[in-house]
VEXDREN-2710 file (C-alpha; in Angstrom, 1 decimal):
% VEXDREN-2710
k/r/px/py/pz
1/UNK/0.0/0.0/0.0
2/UNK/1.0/3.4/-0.9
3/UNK/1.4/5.5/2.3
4/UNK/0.6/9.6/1.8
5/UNK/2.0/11.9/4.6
6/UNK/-0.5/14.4/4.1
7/UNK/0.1/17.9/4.9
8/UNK/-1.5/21.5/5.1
9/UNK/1.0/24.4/3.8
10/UNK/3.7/23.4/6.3
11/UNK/1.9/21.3/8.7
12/UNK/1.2/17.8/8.8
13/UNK/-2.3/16.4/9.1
14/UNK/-2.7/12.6/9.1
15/UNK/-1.2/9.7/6.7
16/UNK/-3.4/8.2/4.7
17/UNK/-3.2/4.4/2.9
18/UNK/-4.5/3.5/-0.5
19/UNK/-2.7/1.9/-3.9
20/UNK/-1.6/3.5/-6.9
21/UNK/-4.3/2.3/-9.4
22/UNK/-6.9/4.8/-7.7
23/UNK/-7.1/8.0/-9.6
24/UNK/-6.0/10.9/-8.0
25/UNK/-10.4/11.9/-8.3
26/UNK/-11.0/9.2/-5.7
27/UNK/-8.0/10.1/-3.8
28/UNK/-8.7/14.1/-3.2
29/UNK/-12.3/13.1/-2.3
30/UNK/-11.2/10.7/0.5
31/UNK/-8.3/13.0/2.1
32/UNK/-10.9/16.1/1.8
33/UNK/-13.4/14.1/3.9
34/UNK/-11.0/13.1/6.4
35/UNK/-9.7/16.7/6.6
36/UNK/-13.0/18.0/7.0
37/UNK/-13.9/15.2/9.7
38/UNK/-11.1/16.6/11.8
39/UNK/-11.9/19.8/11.7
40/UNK/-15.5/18.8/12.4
41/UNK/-14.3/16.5/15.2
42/UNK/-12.1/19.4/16.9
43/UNK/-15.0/21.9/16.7
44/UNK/-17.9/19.6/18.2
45/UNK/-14.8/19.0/21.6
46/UNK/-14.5/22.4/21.5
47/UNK/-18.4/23.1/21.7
48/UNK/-18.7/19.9/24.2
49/UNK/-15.8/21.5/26.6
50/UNK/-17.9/24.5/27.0
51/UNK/-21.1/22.9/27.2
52/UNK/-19.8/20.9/30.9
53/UNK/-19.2/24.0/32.0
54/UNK/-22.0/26.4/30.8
55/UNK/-25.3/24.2/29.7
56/UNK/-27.2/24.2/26.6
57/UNK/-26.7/27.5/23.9
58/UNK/-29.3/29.8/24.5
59/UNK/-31.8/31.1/21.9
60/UNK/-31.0/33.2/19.1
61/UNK/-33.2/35.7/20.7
62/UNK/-31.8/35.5/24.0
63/UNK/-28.3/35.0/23.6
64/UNK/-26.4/38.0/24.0
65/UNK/-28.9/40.1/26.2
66/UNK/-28.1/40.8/29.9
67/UNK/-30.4/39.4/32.7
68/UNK/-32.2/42.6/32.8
69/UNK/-33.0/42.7/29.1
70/UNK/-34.2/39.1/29.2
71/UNK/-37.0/40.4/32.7
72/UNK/-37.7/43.0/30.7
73/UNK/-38.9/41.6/27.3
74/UNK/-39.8/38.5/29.4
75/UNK/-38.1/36.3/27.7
76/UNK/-37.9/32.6/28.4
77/UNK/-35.3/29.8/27.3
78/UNK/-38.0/27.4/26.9
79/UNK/-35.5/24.1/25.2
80/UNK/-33.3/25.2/28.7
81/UNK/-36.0/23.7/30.4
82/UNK/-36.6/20.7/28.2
83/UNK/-33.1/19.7/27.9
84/UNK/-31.7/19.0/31.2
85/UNK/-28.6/16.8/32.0
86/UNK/-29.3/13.9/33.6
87/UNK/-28.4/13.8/37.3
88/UNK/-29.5/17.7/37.5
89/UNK/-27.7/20.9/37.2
90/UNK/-25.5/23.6/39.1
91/UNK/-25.7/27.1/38.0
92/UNK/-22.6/28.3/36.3
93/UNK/-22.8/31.5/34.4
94/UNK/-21.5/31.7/31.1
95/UNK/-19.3/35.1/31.2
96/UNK/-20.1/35.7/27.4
97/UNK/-23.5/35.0/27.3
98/UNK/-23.9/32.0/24.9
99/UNK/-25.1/29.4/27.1
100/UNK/-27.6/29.0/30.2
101/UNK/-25.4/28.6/32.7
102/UNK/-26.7/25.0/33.8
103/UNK/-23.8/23.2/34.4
104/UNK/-23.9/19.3/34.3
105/UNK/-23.0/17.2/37.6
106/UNK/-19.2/16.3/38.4
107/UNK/-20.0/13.0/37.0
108/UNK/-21.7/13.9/33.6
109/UNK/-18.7/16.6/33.2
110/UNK/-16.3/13.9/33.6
111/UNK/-18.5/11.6/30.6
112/UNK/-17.9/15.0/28.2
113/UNK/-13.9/15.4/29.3
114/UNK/-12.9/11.9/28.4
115/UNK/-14.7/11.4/25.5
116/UNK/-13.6/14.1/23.8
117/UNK/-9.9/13.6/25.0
118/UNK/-10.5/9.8/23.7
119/UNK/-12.4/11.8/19.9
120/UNK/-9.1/14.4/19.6
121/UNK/-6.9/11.0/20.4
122/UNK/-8.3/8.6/17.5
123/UNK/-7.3/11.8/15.2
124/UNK/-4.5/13.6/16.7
125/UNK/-1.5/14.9/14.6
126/UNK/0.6/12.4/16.5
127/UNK/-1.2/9.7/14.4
128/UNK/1.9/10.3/11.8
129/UNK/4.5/10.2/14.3
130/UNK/2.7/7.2/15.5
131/UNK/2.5/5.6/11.8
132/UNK/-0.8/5.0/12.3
133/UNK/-3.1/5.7/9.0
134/UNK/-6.2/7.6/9.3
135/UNK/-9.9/6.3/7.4
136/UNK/-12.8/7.8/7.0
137/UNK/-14.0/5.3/9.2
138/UNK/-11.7/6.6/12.5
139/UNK/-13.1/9.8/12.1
140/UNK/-16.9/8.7/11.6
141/UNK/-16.4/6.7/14.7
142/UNK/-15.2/9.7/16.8
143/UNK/-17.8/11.3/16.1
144/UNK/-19.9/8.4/16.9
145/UNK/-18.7/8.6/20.7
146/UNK/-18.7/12.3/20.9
147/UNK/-22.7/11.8/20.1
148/UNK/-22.8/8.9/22.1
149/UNK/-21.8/11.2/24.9
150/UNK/-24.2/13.5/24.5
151/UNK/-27.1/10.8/24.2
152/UNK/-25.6/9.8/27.7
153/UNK/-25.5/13.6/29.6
154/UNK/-28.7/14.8/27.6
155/UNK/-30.9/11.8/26.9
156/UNK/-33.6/14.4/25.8
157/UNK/-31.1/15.8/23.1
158/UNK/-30.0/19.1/22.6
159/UNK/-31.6/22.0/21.8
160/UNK/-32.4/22.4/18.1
161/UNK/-30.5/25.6/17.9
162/UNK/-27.1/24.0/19.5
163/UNK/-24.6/24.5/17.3
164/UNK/-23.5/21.0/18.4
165/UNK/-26.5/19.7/17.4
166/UNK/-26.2/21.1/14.0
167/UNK/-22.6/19.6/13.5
168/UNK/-23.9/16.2/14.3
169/UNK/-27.0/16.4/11.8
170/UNK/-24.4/18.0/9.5
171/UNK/-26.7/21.6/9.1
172/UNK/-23.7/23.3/10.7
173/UNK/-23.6/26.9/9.3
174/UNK/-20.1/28.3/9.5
175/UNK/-20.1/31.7/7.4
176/UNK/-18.8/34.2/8.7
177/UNK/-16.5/32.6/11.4
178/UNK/-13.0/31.8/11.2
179/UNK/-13.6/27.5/10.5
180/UNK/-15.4/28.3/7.5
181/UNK/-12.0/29.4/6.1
182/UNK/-10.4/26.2/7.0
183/UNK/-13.1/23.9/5.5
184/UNK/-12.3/22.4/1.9
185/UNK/-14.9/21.7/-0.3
186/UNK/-14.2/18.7/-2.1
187/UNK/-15.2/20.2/-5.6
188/UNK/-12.1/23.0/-4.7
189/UNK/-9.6/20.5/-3.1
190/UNK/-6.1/20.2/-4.6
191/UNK/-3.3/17.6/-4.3
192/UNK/0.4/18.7/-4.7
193/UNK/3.5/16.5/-5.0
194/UNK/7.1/17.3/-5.3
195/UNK/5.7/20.9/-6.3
196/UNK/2.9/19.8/-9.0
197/UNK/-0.6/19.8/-8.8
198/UNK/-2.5/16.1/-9.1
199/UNK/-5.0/16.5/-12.1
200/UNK/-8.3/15.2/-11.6
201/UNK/-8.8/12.3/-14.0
202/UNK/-4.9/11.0/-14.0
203/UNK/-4.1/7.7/-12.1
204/UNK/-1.9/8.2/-9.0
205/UNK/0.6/5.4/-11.0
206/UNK/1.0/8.2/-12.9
207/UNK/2.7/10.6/-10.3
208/UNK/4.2/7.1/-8.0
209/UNK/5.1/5.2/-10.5
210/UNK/4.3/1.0/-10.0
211/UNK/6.2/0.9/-6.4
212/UNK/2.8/0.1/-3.8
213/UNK/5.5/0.5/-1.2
214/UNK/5.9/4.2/-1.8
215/UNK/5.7/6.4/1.1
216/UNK/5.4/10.5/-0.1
217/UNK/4.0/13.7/1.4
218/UNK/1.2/15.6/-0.6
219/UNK/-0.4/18.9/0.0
220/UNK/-3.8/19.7/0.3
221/UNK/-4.6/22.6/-0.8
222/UNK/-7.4/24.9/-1.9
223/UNK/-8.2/25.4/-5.8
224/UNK/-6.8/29.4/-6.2
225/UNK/-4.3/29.2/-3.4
226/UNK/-1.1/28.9/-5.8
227/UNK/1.1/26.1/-5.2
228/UNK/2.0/25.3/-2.1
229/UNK/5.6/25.8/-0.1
230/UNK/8.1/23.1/-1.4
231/UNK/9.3/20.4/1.4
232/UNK/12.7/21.3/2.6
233/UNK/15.4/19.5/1.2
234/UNK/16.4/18.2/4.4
235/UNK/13.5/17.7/7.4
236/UNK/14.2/19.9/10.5
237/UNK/14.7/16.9/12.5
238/UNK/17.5/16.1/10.2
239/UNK/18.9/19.8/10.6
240/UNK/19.4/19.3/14.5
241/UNK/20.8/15.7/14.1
242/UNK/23.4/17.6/11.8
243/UNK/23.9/20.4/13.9
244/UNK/24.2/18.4/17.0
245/UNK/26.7/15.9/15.6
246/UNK/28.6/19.4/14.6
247/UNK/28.5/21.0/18.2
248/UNK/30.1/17.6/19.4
249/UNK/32.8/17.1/16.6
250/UNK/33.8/20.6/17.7
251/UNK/34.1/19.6/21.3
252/UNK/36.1/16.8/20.4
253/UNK/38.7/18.9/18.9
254/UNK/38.9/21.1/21.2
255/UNK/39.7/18.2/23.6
256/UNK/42.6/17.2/20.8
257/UNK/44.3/20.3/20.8
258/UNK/44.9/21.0/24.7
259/UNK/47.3/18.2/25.1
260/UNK/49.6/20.1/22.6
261/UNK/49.1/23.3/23.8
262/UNK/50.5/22.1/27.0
263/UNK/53.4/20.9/25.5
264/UNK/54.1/24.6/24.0
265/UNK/53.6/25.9/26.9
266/UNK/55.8/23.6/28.9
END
C-alpha cells in the first residue's frame, strides 16, 4: 500500500493508505473528507468543553442580552428547560453569554472530558508520528462517541439551535467565522506533490510510479491558493541531528588540541 504523509502548507495532518491504481479523483475526495472530519471533530470538543461548564446554547433571541433585558422583554429559554442533564444541574454563568449557565454534575462533566480527550486522540497529529493511517472510518467513529456522549448527559437531546447539534446532523452553518475558512470543499480541493498539482482524471501510478511501497507527502490545498511551499530539502529533525553531531565534533577537537598546547607551553 502506498502511504501519503499528508500535509496543510507546512503542517502535517494525518497519513493516509491507498494503492496507486486509484485516480488521483478518488484520492482528493477521501483525504478532503477526512480533513473535514477533523476539523468537524475538533470543533464539536471544542463546543462539548464549554457545554460541561456552561449548559445548553441559548436562543438566538436570548443569547447576547443581559439578565435585565431578558426580565424586561420577558423572555424565556424554553428548550433550557426541556433539555436538562441527567443527574441535574448547578448554575454556572456563562461570562459571554452563549449558554444557560446549567452546568452538568461532576460525573456527567467527567463523561464529556474523556470522550472528547479519547475523539481528539483517535485523530491527533501524532497519528503520523505514531505511523498509524487515518480512514474515513476513524473519524466517523469519533464522532460516533462524541454523540454517544451526549445521548448519555442529555438523553432528551439538545436543543435544536445547539450548534453541536447542528454539527452532528451536519446543518452546521459556519459563514462568517473563522472554520469556515479552513473547511475544503471537495469540488475545490487540490493535491500537490514534489511541487505539481495532481490532475483530476490522471491515475496516481501516474505521479508514484508502479512501487505500492511508496511512502510521499502531498499537500492539500485549496483550488486558487497557488502552489504550495516546497518540502525542505532536508526535514528539520535532520537539521538538528546535523547540527548536534557538529557542536560535538567541535568539542572533540577542542579536547585534541589541549594536550599540545601544554606541550608549548611547557
Amino acid at each position: 500500500m502506498v502511504k501519503l504523509h499528508v500535509k496543510r502548507g507546512d503542517e502535517s495532518q494525518f497519513l493516509y493508505e491507498t494503492t496507486v491504481d486509484k485516480t488521483v479523483d478518488e484520492i482528493i475526495k477521501e483525504v478532503t473528507v477526512i480533513y473535514n472530519g477533523r476539523l468537524k471533530i475538533s470543533r464539536v470538543c471544542d463546543e462539548m468543553e464549554e457545554l460541561a461548564k456552561h449548559g445548553t446554547l441559548l436562543p438566538p433571541n436570548i443569547m447576547g442580552l443581559t439578565d435585565e433585558q431578558v426580565e424586561e422583554l420577558k423572555l424565556v429559554d424554553e428548550w433550557g428547560e426541556k433539555c436538562v442533564p441527567s443527574g441535574g444541574w448547578t448554575f454556572n454563568k456563562d461570562p459571554i453569554g452563549r449558554r444557560n449557565g446549567r452546568q452538568p454534575n461532576e460525573h456527567m462533566q467527567d463523561v464529556i472530558k474523556r470522550t472528547t480527550e479519547e475523539a481528539k486522540t483517535m485523530v491527533s497529529k501524532k497519528q503520523v508520528q505514531a505511523g498509524v493511517c487515518l480512514t474515513q472510518k476513524m473519524v466517523q467513529d469519533a464522532l460516533d462517541i462524541l454523540r454517544g456522549a451526549i445521548l448519555i448527559v442529555y438523553p432528551m437531546n439538545l436543543p435544536p439551535h445547539e450548534v453541536i447539534r447542528h454539527e452532528f446532523e451536519n446543518t452546521e452553518d459556519l459563514s462568517g467565522m473563522q472554520a469556515s475558512l479552513e473547511v475544503i470543499e471537495v469540488t475545490q480541493a487540490q493535491l500537490w506533490f514534489s511541487g505539481k498539482e495532481m490532475y483530476r482524471g490522471k491515475k496516481m501510478a501516474d505521479y508514484l510510479g508502479r512501487n505500492e511501497k511508496t511512502k510521499v507527502i502531498v499537500k492539500l490545498q485549496k483550488q486558487g491558493q497557488g502552489p504550495p511551499g516546497r518540502e525542505p530539502v532536508i526535514s528539520e529533525e535532520d537539521r538538528k541531528q546535523m547540527m548536534l553531531h557538529a557542536y560535538r565534533r567541535q568539542e572533540e577537537l577542542k579536547v585534541l588540541e589541549r594536550p599540545s598546547l601544554f606541550v608549548k607551553l611547557k
